[in-house]
C-alpha positions in Angstrom: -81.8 52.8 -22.9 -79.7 55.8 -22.7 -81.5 59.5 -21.5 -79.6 62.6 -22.2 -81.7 65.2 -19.5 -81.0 68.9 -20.4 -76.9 68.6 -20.8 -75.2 72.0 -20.7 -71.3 71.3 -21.7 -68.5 74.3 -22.1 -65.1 74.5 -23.0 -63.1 76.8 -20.5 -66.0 79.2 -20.5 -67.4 79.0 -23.9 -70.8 77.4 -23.7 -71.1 74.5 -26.4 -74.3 72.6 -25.6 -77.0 74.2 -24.7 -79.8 72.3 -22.8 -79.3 69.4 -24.8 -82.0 66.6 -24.1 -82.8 63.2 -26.4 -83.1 59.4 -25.7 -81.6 56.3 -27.6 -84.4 53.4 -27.4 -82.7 49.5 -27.4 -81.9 48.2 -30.4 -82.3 50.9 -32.7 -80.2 53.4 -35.0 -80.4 56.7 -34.2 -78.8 59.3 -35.4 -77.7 63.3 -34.6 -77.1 65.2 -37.9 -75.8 69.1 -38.0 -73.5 71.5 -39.3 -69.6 71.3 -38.8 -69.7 73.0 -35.3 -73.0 72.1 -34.4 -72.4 70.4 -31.2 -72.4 66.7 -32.6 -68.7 65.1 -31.1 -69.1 67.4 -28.2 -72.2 65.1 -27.2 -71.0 61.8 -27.9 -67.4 62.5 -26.1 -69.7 63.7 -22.8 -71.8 60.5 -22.9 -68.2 59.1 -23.1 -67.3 60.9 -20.0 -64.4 62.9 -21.8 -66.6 66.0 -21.2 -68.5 66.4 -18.2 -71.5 68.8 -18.3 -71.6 71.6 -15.8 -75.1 71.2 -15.5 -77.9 67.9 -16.3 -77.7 64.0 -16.4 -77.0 61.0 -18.3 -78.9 58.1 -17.7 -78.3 54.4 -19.1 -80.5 51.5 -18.1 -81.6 53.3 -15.2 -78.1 54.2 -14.1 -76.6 57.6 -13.9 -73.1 58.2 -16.0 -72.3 61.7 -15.9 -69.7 61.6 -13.0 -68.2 58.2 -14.1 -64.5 57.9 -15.5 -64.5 56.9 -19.7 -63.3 52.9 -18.2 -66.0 52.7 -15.8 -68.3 54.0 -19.1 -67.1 51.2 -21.3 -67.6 49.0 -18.2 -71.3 49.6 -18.7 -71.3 48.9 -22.6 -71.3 51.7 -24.4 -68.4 51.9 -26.7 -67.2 55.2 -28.9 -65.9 54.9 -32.1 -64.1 58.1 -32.3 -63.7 60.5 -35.4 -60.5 59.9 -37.0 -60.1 56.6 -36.0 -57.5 57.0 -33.2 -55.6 53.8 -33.5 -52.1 52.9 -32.3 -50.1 53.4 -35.4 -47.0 51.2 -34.1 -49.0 48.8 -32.9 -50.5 45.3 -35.1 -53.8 45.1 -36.2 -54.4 42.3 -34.1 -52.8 44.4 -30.5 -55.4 47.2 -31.6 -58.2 44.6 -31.4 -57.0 43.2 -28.2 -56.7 46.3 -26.4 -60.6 47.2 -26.8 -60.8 44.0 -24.9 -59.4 45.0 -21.2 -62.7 45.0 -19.0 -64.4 42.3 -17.4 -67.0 40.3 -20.0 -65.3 41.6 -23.3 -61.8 39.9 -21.9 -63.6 36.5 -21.2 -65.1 36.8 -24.5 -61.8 37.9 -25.8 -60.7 35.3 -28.7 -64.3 34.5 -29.2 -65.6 37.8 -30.6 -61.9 38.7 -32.2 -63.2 35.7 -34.8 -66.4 37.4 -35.2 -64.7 41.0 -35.9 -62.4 38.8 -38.6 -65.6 37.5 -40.2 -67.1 41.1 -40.6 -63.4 42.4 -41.6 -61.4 39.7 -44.0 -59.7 42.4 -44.1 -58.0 42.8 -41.2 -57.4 39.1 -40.7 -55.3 39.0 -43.9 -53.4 41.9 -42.1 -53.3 41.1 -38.2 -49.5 41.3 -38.1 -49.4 44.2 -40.2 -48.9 47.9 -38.6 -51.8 49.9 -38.3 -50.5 53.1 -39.3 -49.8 51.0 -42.5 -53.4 50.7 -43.4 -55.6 52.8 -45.8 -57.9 54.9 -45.0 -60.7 52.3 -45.4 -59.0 49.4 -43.4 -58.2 51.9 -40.5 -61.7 52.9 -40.0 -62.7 48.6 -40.3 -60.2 48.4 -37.4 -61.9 51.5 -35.4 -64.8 49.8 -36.0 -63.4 46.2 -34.8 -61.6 47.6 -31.7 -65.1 48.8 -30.6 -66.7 45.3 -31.1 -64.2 43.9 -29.3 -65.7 45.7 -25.7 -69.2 43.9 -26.4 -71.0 46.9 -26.4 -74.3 47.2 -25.5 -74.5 50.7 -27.3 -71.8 51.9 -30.3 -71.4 55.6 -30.4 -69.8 56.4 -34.2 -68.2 59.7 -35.2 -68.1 60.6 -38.8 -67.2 57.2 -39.6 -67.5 57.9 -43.3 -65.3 61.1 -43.2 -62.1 60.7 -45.6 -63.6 57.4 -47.4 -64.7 57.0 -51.1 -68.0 56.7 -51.7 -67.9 52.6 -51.9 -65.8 52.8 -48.3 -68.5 55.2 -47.0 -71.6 52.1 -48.9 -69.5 49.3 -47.1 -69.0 51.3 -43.5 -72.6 52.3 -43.4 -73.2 48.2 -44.5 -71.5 47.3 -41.1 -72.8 49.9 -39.2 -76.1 47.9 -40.5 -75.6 44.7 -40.0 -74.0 45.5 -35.8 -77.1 46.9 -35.4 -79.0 44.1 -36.5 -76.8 41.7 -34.4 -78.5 43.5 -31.3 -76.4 46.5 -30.8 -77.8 50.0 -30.2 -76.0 52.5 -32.7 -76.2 56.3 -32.4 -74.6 57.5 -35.2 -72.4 61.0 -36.0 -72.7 62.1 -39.7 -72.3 64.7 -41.7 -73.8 62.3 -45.0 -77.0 63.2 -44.1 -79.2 61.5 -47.1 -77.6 58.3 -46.3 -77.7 58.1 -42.3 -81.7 59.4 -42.4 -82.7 57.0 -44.9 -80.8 53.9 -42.5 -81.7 55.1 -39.4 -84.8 54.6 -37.0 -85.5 58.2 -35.7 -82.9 61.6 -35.6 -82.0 64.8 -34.1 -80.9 67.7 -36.0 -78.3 70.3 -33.5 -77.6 73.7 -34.6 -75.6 75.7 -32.8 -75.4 73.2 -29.8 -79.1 73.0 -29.6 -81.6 70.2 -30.6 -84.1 71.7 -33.0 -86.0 69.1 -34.6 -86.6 65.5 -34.0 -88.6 62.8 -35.8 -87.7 59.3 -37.8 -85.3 59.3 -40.7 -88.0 59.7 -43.3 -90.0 62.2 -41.9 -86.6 64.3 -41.8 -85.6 63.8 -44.8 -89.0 65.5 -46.2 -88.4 68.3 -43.9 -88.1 71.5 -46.1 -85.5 73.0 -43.0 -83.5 69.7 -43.8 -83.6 69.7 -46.9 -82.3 73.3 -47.8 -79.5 73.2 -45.0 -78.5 69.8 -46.0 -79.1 68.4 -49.0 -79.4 71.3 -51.4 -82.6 71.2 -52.1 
């Protein structure tokens, strides 16, 4: 579904990725894991066309990405949930949900799927008039969540989506995270939790230092003695 081929992405002149190459197959989970630094948001804002690489392509669905604008990205379906949930504090709930609606099939389907993101967030319907910037930490990452739903994505791109939440947040994110995925939506998944995104996911990569260094599904990872020791202390 989506082909990263060889990326090589700098900021200014500091060199960040480094030859970066991996695929997302339909319909699964998938999941990059690293070290703070490692190169993790760098890659999921250049699929997002906030970075461009200096060099190598992205492919999705046979179509090349890496010179389109972010709208033209979201256009094609692939949606990024963004680290630090980057809503519009002033604005409702409800006005955040709308305005990951503005393109083409995800505004027909506008009112349609804004009932679905209510049934996976009570939540947030109790609170559509509410502020956002009024929320918890919890309901604002529901509502970064939602807003992504809301563009019909094809593939969801999440960044840290458990970072600041308790641990039964961090349970009830990863829940969702589930249960889109089973609804048909591809999921490549940012996460510093290691033991819980390997155990959930279909197949990962592990980046250090802006490179990919191993690869293989969640279990086989998490019985790698590399993995283990950086990651989960053992």
């Amino acid at each position: 579904m989506l082909k990263i081929n060889g990326i090589n992405v700098f900021y200014g002149d500091l060199q960040v990725l480094w030859d970066v190459s991996f695929e997302v197959k339909e319909k699964e989970i998938l999941v990059l894991v690293g070290a703070n630094g490692a190169g993790k948001s760098t890659t999921i804002k250049t699929i997002s066309s906030l970075l461009t690489p200096r060099t190598g392509t992205i492919d999705f669905s046979g179509e090349r990405l890496d010179r389109l604008p972010p709208n033209k990205i979201i256009e094609h379906g692939i949606v990024h949930v963004p680290e630090g949930r980057r809503l519009f504090p002033e604005m409702t709930v409800e006005e955040n949900l709308i305005m990951g609606s503005l393109y083409g099939e995800a505004k027909r389907k506008r009112f349609d799927t804004l009932e679905h993101v209510y049934s996976l967030f009570s939540r947030l319907k109790e609170r559509r008039k509410q502020m956002a910037g009024t929320l918890s930490g919890g309901e604002q990452q529901m509502l970064a969540v939602g807003r992504g739903l809301m563009s019909c994505p094809k593939l969801m791109m999440f960044d840290e989506p458990s970072l600041g939440l308790s641990p039964i947040l961090v349970q009830d994110i990863f829940n969702i995270v589930k249960q889109i995925n089973k609804e048909g939506v591809t999921v490549l998944l940012v996460e510093q939790n290691v033991k819980q995104t390997l155990a959930m996911c279909n197949r990962a990569y592990v980046l250090e230092n802006g490179r990919i260094i191993l690869e293989g599904t969640g279990s086989e990872l998490l019985e790698n003695e590399q993995v283990k020791e950086a990651f989960l202390g053992i």
